[in-house]
C-alpha positions in Angstrom: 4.2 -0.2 9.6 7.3 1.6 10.2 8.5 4.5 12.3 7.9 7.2 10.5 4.2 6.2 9.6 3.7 5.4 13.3 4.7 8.7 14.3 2.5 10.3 11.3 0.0 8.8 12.2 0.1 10.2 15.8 0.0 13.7 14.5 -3.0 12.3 12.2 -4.2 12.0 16.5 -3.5 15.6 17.2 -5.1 17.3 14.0 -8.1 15.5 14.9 -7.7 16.5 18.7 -7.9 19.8 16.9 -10.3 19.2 14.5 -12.8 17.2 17.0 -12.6 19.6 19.5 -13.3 22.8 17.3 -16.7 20.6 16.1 -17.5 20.4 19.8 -17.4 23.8 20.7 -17.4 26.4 18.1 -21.0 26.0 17.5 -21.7 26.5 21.3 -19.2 29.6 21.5 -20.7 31.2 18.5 -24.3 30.6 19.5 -23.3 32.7 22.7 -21.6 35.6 20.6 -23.6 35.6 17.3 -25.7 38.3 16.7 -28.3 35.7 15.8 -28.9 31.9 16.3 -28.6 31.1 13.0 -25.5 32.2 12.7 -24.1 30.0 15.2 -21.9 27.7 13.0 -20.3 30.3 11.2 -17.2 29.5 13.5 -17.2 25.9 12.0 -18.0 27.2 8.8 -14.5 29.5 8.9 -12.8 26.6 9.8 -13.5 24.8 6.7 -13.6 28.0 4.5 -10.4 29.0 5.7 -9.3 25.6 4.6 -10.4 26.3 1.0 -8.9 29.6 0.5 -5.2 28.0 2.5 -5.0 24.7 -0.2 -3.4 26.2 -3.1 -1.1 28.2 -0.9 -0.5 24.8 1.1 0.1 23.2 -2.4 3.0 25.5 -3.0 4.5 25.1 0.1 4.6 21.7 -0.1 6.6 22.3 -3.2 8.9 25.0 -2.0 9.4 23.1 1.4 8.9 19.9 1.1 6.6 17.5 3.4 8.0 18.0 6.5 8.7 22.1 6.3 4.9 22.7 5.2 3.3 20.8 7.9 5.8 22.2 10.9 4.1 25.8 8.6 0.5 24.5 9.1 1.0 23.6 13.1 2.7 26.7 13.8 -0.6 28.3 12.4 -2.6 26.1 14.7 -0.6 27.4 17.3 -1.0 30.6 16.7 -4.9 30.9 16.0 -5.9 28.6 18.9 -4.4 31.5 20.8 -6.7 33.9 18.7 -9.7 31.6 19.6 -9.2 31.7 23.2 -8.4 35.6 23.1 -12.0 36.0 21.3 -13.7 33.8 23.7 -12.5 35.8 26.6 -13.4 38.8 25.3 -16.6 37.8 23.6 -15.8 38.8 20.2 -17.6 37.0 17.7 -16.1 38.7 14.0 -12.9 38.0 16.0 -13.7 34.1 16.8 -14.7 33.7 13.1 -11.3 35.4 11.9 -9.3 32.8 14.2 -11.2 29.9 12.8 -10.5 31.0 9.2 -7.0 31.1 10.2 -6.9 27.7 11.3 -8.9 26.6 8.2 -4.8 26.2 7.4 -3.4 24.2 9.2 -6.9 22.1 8.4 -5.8 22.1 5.2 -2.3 20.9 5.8 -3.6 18.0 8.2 -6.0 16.5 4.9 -3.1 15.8 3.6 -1.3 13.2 5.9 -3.0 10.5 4.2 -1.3 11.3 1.0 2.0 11.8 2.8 1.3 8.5 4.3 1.4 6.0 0.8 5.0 7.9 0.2 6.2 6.3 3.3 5.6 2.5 2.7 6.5 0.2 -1.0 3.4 0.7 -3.1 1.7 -2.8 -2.7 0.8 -1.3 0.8 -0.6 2.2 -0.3 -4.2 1.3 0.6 -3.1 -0.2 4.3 -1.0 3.4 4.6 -3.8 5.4 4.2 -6.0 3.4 6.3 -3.7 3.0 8.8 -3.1 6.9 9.2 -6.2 8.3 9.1 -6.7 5.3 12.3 -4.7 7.8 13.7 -8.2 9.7 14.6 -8.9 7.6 17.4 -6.5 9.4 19.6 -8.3 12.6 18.5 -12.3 10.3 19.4 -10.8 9.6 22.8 -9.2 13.5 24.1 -11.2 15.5 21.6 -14.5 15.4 23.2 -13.3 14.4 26.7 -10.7 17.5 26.7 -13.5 19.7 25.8 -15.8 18.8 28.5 -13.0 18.6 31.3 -11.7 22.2 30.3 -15.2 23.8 29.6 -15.1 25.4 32.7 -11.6 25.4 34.0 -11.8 29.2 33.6 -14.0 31.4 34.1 -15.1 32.6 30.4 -16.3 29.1 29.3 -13.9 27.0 26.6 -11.4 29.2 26.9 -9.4 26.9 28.4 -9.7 24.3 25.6 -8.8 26.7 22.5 -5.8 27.1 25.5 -5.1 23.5 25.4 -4.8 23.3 21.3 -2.7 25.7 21.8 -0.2 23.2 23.7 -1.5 20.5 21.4 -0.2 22.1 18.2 3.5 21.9 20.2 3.2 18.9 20.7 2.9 18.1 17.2 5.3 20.1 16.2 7.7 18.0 18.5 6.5 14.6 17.0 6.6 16.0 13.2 10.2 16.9 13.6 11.2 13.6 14.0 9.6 12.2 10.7 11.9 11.9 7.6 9.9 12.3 4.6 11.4 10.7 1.1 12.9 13.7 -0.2 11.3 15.4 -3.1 12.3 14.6 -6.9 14.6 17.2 -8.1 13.3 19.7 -10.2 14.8 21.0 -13.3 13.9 23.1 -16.2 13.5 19.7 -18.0 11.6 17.8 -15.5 8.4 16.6 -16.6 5.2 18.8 -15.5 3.0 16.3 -16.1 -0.8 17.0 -17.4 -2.7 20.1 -17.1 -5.1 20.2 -14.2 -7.8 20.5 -16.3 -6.7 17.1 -18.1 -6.7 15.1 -14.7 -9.8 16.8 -13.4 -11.7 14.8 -16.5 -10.5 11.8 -15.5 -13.8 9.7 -14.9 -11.8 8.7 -11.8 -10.9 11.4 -10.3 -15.0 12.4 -10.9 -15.8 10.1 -8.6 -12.8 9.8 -6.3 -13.8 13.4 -5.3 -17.0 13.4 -5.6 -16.3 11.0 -3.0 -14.4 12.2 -1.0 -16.4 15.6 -0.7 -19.8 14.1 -0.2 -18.8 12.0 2.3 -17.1 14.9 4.5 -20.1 17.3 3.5 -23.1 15.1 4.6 -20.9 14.2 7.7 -20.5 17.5 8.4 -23.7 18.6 7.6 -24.8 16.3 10.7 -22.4 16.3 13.3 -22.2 19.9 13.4 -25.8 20.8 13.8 -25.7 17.3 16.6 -24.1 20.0 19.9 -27.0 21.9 18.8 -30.1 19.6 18.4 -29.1 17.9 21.5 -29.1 21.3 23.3 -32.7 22.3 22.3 -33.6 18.6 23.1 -32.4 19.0 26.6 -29.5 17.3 26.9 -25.9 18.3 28.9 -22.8 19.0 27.1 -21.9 15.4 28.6 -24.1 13.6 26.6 -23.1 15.5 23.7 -19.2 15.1 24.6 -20.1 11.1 24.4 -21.8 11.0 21.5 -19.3 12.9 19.4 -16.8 10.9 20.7 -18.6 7.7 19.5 -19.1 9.3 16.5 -15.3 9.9 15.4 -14.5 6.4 17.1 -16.9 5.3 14.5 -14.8 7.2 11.9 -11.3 5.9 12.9 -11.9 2.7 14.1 -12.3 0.8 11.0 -9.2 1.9 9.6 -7.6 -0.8 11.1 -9.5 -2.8 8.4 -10.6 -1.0 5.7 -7.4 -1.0 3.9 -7.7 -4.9 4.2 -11.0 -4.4 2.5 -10.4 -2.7 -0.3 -7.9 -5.4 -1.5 -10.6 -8.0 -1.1 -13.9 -6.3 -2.5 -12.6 -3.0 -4.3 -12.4 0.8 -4.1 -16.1 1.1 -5.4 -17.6 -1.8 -3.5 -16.0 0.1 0.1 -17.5 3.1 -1.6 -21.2 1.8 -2.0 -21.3 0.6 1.5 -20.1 3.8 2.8 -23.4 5.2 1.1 -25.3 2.4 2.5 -24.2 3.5 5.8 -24.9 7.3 5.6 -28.4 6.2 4.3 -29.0 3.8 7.3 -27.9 6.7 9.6 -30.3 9.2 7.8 -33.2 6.8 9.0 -31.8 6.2 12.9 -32.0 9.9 13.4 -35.4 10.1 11.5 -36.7 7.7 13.6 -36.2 9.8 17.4 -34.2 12.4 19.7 -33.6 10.3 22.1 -30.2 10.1 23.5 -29.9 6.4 22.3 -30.9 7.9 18.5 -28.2 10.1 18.7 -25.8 8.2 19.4 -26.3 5.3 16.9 -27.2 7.6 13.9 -23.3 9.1 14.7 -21.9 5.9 15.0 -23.0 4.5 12.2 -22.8 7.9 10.2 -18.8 7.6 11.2 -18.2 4.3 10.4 -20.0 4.9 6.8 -17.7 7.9 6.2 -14.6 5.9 6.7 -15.3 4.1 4.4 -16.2 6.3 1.9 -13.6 8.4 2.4 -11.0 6.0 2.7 -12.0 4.3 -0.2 -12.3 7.6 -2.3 -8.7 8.9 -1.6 -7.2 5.1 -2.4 -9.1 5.4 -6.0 -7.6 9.1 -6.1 -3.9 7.5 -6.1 -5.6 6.1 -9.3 -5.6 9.6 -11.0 -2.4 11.3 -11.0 1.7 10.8 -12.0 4.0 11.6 -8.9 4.9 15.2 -10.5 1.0 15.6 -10.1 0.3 15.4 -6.7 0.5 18.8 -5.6 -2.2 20.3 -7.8 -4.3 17.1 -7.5 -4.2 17.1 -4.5 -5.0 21.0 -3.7 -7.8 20.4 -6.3 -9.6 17.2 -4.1 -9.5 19.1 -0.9 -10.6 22.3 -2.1 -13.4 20.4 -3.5 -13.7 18.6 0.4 -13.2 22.2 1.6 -16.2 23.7 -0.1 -18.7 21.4 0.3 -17.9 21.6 4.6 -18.4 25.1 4.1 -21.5 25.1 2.5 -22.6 22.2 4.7 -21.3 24.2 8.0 -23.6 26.9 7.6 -26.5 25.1 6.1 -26.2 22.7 9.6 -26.7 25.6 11.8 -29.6 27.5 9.7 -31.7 24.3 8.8 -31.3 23.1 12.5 -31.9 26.5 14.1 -35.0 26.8 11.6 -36.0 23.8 10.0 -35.1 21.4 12.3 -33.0 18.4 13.3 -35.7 16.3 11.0 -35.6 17.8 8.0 -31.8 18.5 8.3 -31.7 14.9 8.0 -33.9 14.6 4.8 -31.8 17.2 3.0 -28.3 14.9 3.1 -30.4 12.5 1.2 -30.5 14.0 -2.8 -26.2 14.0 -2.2 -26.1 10.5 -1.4 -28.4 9.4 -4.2 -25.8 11.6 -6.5 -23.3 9.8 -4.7 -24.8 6.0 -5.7 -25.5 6.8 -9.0 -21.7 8.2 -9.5 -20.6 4.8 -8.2 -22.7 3.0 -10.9 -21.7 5.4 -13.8 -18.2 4.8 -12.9 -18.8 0.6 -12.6 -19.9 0.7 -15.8 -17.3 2.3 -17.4 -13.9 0.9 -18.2 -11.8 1.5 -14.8 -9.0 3.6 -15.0 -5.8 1.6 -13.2 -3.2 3.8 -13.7 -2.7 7.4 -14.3 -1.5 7.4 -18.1 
């Protein structure tokens, strides 16, 4: 640990304060200013689209600008769309509410990648611990996230205006503490500088397969569930309160064991972290079969976090696997606009299933991506691993 991974990983705090807090209450929001109840997690599913469309664009300002200059870029567009947000709100504009949370979809996509950032700022034998360590960081974002939205739900009078207010001063905060980070500066680029491989080339990669397949199932069925939870435990009855606790187990349960999971990795192996993280998703798919009780709830998220760490974790310390330092850019923008996709598809899907199907068979529909998921770990086992990107 050094300073300027401590202080990335406190931003790692305030994306999530961000990120955590738009979960909580863009679903509620929209499903007072949607036209119909179905569409209520549109606004979460902007978020996430809007974080698709913005990764090639963040890709090439990471080049153009370097670490530090695209991610003061990304928080200055968090700045500016929670103001959007809180201006839709107000004046009950849905199509406007969805245009601010595709706006923010960049600065979603700029905040996926301070785990990379993270391996570039310790020796290499500590790469996994980095990563881990960072995306710890979300703990900060468990603790205000769901607590700052209940606590400003109804400081004004429109409801949750006041928290898209707060990310507002969250963003400059950020900007603050990312100012004072000194990235490694960029290689020098020349007309003879190697390109490295085409992005079609690394994309074939057996590892990278699976590293993203990883990574995008384990934020998709996550997704898929903890942003159709505000609304299930609304129809069951229950107060934002309870829901405000719950998600913030949940996201303790995704940040928590970052403390540890580099430290596992080492011991056991990227894949082995991997399969548990399926395990645990699975075992969450049956808590939440098994009642709507408040108690149900609040295990199934727990667990459902915990299992996500780990496959996500896991996945982006196998990605590292995949591609030369000249690389990272595109393979990078390629993984999380594969992440981004499958949250958008899984943000609208939560709302319609939940609103229509149900918080049951929402449930039984994450299960055919985590059999995918298992048998992509055992195709991959099997196979010769890849070490090094050659």
């Amino acid at each position: 640990m050094n300073r300027a991974l401590l202080l990335l990983t406190l931003c790692q705090g305030l994306f999530l304060v961000n990120n955590v807090t738009f979960i909580a209450i863009n679903g509620l929001v929209g499903l007072q200013l949607a036209p119909f109840g179905w569409m209520a997690t549109l606004p979460v599913m902007g978020y996430v689209v809007g974080g698709a469309i913005a990764a090639p664009l963040v890709a090439r300002s990471q080049t153009r600008f370097g670490r530090r200059g695209s991610f003061q870029i990304g928080l200055l567009v968090a700045l500016g769309s929670a103001l959007l947000a809180a201006y839709a709100a107000q004046t009950r504009q849905f199509w406007l509410l969805m245009l601010a949370t595709v706006v923010a979809g960049y600065y979603n996509a700029n905040g996926q990648l301070y785990r990379f950032a993270a391996a570039e700022l310790t020796r290499p034998d500590w790469h996994e611990k980095a990563v881990s360590l960072v995306l710890a960081g979300g703990l900060l974002g468990a603790v205000v996230g769901p607590n700052m939205a209940a606590w400003t739900r109804t400081l004004l009078p429109t409801p949750f205006v006041a928290a898209y207010l707060t990310l507002a001063l969250v963003a400059l905060l950020a900007m603050g503490v990312m100012a004072l980070i000194d990235f490694p500066p960029a290689p020098a680029r020349s007309s003879h500088a190697p390109r490295g491989r085409p992005l079609a080339q690394i994309m074939r990669q057996p590892v990278f397969i699976v590293a993203t397949l990883g990574a995008a199932i384990g934020y998709g069925v996550m997704n898929l569930l903890m942003a159709a939870t505000p609304l299930a435990m609304q129809v069951c009855g229950f107060e934002f309160g309870a829901t405000a606790t719950v998600l913030q187990w949940h996201v303790i349960g995704m940040y928590a064991p970052g403390f540890f999971t580099g430290h596992l990795i080492r011991r056991f192996g990227v894949l082995c972290v991997m399969g548990a993280g399926v395990l645990l998703n699975a075992a969450c798919v049956a808590i939440a079969l098994s009642g709507v009780e408040l108690q149900h709830f609040l295990a199934a998220l727990i667990v459902l976090g915990v299992g996500w760490n780990f496959l996500f974790t896991a996945s982006t310390t196998l990605t590292l696997q995949a591609y030369r330092p000249e690389e990272k850019d595109r393979a990078q923008a390629a993984i999380n606009f594969c992440v981004f996709a499958t949250m958008a598809v899984t943000s609208f899907s939560s709302g319609a299933l939940v609103t229509t199907q149900g918080w049951n068979w929402l449930n039984v529909g994450s299960i055919p991506a985590l059999v995918l998921m298992a048998a992509a770990l055992v195709w991959l086992a099997v196979r010769r691993p890849v070490r090094v990107a050659t």
